[in-house]
BALUMVEX-404928 format. One record per residue (C-alpha): residue in three letters; x, y negated, z negated. Coordinates in steps of 0.1 Angstrom, whole numbers, plus 5000, padded with zeros to 4 digits. Example, Ala and Ser with C-alpha at 12.3 -4.5 7.8 and 13.67 -1.06 7.14 Angstrom:
<pts>
+------+------+------+------+
! type !    u !    v !    w !
+------+------+------+------+
!  Ala ! 5123 ! 5045 ! 4922 !
!  Ser ! 5137 ! 5011 ! 4929 !
+------+------+------+------+
</pts>
This chain:
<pts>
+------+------+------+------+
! type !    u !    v !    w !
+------+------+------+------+
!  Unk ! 1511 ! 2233 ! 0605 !
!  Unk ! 1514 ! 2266 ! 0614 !
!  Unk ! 1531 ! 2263 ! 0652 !
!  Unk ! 1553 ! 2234 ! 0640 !
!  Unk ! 1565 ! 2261 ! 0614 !
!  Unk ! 1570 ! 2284 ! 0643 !
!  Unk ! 1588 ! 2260 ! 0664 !
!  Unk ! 1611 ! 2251 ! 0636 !
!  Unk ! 1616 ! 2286 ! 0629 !
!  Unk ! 1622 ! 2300 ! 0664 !
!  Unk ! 1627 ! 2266 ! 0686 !
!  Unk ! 1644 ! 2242 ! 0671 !
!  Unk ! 1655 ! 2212 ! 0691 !
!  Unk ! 1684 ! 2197 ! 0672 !
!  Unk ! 1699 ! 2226 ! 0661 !
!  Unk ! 1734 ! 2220 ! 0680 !
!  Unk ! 1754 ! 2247 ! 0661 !
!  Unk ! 1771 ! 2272 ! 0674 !
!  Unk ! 1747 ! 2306 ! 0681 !
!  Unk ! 1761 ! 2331 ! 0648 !
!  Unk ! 1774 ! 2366 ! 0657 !
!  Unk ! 1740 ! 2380 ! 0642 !
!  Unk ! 1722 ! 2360 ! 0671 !
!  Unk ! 1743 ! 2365 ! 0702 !
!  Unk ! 1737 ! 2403 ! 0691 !
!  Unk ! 1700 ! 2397 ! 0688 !
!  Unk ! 1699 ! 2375 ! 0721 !
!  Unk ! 1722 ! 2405 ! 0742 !
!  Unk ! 1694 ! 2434 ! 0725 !
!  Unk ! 1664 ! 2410 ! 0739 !
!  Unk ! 1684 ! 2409 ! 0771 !
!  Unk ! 1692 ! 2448 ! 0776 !
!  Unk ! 1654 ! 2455 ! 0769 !
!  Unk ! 1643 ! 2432 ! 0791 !
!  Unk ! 1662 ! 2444 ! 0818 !
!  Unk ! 1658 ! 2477 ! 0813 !
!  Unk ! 1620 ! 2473 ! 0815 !
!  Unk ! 1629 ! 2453 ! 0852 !
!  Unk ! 1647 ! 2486 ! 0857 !
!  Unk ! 1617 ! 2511 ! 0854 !
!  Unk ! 1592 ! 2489 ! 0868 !
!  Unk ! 1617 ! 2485 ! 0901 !
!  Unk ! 1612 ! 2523 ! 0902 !
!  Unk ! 1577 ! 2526 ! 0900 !
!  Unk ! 1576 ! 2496 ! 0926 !
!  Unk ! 1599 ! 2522 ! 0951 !
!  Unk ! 1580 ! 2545 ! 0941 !
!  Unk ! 1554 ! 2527 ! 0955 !
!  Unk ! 1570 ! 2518 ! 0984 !
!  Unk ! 1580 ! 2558 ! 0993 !
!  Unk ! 1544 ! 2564 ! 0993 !
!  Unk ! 1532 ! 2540 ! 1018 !
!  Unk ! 1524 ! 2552 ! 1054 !
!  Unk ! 1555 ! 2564 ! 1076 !
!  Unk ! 1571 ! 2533 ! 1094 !
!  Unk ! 1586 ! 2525 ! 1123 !
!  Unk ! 1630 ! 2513 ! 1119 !
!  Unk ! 1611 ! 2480 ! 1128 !
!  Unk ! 1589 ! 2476 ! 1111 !
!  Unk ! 1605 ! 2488 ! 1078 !
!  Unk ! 1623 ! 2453 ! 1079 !
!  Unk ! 1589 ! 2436 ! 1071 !
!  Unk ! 1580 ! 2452 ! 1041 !
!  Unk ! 1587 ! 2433 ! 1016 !
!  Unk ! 1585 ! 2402 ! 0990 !
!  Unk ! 1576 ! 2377 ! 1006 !
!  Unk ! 1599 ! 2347 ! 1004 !
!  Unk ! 1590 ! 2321 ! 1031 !
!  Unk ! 1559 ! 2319 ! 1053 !
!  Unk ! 1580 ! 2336 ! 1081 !
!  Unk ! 1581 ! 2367 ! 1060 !
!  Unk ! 1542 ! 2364 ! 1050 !
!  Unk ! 1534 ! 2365 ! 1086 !
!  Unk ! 1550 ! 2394 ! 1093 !
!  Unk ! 1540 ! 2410 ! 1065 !
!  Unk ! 1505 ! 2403 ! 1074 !
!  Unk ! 1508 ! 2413 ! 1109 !
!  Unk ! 1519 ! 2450 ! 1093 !
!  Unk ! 1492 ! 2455 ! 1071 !
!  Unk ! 1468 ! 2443 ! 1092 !
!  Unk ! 1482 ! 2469 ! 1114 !
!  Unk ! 1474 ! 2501 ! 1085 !
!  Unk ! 1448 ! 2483 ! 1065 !
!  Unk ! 1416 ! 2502 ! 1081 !
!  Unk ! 1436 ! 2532 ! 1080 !
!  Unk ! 1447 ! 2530 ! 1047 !
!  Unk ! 1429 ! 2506 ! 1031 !
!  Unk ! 1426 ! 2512 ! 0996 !
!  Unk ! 1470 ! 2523 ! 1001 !
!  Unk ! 1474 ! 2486 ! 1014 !
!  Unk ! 1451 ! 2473 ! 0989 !
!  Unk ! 1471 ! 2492 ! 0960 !
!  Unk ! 1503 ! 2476 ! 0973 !
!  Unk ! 1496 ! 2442 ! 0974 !
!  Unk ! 1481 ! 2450 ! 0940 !
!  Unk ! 1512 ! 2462 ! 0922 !
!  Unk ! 1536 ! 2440 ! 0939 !
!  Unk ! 1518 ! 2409 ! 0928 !
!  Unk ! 1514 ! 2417 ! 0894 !
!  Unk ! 1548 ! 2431 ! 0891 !
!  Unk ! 1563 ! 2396 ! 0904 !
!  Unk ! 1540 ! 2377 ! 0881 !
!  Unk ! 1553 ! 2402 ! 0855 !
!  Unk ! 1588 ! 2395 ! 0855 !
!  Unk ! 1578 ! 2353 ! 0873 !
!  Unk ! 1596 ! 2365 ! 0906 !
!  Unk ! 1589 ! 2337 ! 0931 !
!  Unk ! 1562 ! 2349 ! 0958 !
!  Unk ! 1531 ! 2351 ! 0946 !
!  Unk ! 1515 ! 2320 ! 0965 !
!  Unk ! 1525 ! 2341 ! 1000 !
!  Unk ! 1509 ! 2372 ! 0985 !
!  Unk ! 1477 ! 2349 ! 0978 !
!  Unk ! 1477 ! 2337 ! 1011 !
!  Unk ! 1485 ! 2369 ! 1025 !
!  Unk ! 1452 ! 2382 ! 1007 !
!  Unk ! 1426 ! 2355 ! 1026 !
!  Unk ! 1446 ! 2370 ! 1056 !
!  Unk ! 1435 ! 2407 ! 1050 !
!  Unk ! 1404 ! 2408 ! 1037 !
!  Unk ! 1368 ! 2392 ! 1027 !
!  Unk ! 1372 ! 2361 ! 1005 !
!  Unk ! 1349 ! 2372 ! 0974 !
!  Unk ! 1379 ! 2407 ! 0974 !
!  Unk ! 1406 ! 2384 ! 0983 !
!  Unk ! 1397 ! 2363 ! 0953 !
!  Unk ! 1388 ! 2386 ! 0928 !
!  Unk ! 1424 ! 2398 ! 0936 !
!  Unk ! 1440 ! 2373 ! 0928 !
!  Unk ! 1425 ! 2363 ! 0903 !
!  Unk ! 1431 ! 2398 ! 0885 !
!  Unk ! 1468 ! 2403 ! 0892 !
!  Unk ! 1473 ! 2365 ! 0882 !
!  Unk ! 1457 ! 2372 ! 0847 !
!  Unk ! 1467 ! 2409 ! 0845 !
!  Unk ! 1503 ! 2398 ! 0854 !
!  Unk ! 1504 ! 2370 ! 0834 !
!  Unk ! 1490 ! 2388 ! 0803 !
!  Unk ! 1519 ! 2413 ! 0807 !
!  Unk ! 1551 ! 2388 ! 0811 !
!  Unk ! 1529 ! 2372 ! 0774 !
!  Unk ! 1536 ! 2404 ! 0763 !
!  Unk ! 1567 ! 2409 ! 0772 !
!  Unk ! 1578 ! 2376 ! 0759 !
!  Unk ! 1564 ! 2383 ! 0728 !
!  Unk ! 1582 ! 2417 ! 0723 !
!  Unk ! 1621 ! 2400 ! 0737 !
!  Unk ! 1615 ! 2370 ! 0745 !
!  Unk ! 1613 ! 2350 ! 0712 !
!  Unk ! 1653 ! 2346 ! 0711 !
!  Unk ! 1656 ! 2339 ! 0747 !
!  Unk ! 1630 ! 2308 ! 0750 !
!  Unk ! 1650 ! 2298 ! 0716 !
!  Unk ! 1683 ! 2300 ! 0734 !
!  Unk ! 1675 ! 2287 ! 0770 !
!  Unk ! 1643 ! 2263 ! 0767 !
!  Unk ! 1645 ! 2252 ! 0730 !
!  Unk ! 1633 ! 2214 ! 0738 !
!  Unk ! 1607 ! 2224 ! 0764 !
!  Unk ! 1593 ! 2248 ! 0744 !
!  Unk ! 1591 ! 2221 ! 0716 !
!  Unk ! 1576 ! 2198 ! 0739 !
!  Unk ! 1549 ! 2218 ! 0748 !
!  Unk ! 1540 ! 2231 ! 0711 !
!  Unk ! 1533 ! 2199 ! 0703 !
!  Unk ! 1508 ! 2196 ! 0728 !
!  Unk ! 1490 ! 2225 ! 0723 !
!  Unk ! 1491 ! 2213 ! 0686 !
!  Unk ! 1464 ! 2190 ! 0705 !
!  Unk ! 1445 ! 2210 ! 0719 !
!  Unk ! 1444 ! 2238 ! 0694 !
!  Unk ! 1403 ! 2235 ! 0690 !
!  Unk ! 1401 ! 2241 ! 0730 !
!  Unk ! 1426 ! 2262 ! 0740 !
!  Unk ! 1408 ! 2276 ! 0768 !
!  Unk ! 1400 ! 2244 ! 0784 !
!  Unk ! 1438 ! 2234 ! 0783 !
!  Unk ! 1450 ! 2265 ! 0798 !
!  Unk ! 1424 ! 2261 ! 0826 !
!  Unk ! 1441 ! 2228 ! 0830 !
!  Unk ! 1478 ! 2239 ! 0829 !
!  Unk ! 1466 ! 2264 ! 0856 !
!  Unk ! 1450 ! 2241 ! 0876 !
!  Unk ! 1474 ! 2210 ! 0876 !
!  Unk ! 1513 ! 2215 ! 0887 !
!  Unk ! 1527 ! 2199 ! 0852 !
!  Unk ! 1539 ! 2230 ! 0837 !
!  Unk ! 1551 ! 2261 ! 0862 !
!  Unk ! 1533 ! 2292 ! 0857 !
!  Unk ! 1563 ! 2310 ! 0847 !
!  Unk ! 1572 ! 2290 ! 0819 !
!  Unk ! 1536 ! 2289 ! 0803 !
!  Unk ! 1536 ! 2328 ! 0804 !
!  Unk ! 1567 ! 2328 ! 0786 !
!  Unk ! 1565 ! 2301 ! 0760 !
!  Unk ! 1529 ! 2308 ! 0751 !
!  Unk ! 1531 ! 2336 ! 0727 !
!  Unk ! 1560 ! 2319 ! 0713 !
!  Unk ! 1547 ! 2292 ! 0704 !
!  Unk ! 1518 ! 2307 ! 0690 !
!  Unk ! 1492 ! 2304 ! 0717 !
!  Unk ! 1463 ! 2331 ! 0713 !
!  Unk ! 1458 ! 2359 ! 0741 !
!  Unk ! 1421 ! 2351 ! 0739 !
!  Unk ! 1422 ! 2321 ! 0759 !
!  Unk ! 1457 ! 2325 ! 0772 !
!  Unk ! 1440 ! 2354 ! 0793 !
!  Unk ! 1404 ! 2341 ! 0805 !
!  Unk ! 1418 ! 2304 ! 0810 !
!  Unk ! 1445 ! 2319 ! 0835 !
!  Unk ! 1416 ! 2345 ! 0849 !
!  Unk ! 1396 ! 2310 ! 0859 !
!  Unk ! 1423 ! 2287 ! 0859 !
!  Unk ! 1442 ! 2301 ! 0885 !
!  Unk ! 1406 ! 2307 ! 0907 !
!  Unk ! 1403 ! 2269 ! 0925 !
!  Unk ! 1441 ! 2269 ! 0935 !
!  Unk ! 1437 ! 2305 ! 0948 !
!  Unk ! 1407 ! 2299 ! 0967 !
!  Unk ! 1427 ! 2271 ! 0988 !
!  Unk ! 1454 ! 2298 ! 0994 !
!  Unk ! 1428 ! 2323 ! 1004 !
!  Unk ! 1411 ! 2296 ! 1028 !
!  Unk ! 1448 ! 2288 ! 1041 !
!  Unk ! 1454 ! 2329 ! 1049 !
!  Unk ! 1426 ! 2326 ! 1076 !
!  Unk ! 1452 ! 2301 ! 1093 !
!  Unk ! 1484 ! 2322 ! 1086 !
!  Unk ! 1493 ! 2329 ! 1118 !
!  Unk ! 1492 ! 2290 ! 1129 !
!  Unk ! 1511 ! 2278 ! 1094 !
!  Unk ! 1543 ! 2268 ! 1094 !
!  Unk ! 1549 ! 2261 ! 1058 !
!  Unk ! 1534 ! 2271 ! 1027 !
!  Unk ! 1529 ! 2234 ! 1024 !
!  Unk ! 1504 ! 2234 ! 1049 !
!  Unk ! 1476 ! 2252 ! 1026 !
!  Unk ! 1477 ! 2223 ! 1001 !
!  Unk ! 1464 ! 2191 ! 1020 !
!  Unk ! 1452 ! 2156 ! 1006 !
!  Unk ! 1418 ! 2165 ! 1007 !
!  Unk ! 1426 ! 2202 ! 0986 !
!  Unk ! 1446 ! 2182 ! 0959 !
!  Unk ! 1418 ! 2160 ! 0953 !
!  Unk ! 1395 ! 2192 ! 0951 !
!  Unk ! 1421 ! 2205 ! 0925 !
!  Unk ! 1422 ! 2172 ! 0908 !
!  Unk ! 1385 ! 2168 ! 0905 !
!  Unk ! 1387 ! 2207 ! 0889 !
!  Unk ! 1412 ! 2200 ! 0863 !
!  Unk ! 1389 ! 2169 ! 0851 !
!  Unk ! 1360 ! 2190 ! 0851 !
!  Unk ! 1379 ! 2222 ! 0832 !
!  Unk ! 1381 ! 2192 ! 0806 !
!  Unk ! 1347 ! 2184 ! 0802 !
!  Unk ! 1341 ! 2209 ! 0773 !
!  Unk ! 1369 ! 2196 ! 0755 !
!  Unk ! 1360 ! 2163 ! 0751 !
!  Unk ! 1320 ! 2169 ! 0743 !
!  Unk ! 1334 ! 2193 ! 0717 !
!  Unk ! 1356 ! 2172 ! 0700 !
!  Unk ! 1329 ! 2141 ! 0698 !
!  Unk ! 1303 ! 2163 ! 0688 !
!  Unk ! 1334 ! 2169 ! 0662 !
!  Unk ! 1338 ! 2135 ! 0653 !
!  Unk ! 1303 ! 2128 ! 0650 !
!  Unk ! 1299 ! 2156 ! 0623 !
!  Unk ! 1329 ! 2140 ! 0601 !
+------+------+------+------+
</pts>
């Protein structure tokens, strides 16, 4: 099969020996581009930054990655603050910075969803999210496809493994599993967008499955940014009653999967 000859080529879990001289070359190369593309994005990112509004010394202390629902409140409180000033500025921000972390899988982006039910409407809030999750994904597929073949070799050889065989699976309905990866907890977001082109997965669904996927866990988020100000804990968005919601959604983004492949079965 095509992926398992991937795997074996690229990923192979019981290959103990030592890495060659050829490959620590090859993995240090992957490594120096990868970095220096962190490098120019950061730029553009203060670039960014430079061009927001003028700020006070203190509020200049709030403005930035969110890392803890401490620093998403006050983050929201100094948008909030410019928003109908500079509203498409703000907008534009929270744009960039969430795509850039789900570029590069920089923890944060759950605040940054939360901190976008806190700003605005939830039909813009969504869409959003739901763009910079897919655009931001998309571009951290990419970016593992051009460097990061030798680095998922070297650092998550089995994992990687793992998961090629189950998309081996699900090859006819790709877009239904992604849906479910991005629904369910199983796999972290970070390590799909990596491994994926790696092991072979298409951008097709890899793209639209993430676009949707991503959409019921977001809209909790979004719900939980009307709160923000009473949260004390990023735990708080996610309670019994949401994870059955999200469990009921993963079932469903199933449903096509299994009518397709016993319609299948009924053909042969």
């Amino acid at each position: 099969m095509e992926t398992e000859n991937l795997i074996n080529n690229n990923v192979t879990k019981h290959d103990k020996r030592p890495m060659s001289d050829d490959d620590r070359r090859a993995t240090k190369k992957s490594l120096v581009i990868l970095l220096a593309i962190f490098f120019c994005s950061s730029i553009a990112m203060f670039y960014v930054y430079l061009m927001f509004p003028e700020l006070d010394e203190s509020e200049k202390q709030h403005l930035k990655i969110p890392l803890d629902i401490d620093d998403a409140k006050m983050l929201a409180k100094l948008l909030d603050q410019y928003k109908d000033m500079y509203y498409f500025e703000v907008m534009f921000g929270v744009v960039l910075l969430y795509i850039f972390l789900q570029t590069f899988a920089i923890p944060g982006s759950l605040f940054l969803s939360i901190l976008s039910g806190f700003l605005y409407a939830f039909p813009i809030a969504l869409t959003l999210v739901c763009f910079c999750s897919a655009l931001g994904a998309t571009l951290c597929y990419l970016l593992s496809q051009l460097v990061g073949r030798r680095l998922v070799r070297h650092f998550f050889p089995q994992r990687a493994e793992t998961w090629s065989r189950q998309v081996d699976k699900h090859r006819d309905s790709l877009f239904s599993y992604m849906m479910f990866l991005r629904i369910t907890p199983f796999l972290p977001n970070w390590f799909i967008n990596l491994v994926a082109p790696v092991i072979g997965v298409p951008m097709f669904p890899f793209v639209f499955g993430t676009f949707f996927g991503v959409a019921p866990p977001s809209i909790i988020a979004i719900q939980a940014g009307k709160t923000l100000h009473s949260m004390t804990s990023s735990k708080d968005a996610f309670s019994f009653n949401s994870m059955i919601i999200l469990s009921i959604c993963a079932l469903l983004s199933l449903v096509p999967a299994v009518f397709k492949n016993k319609f299948k079965s009924k053909l042969e």
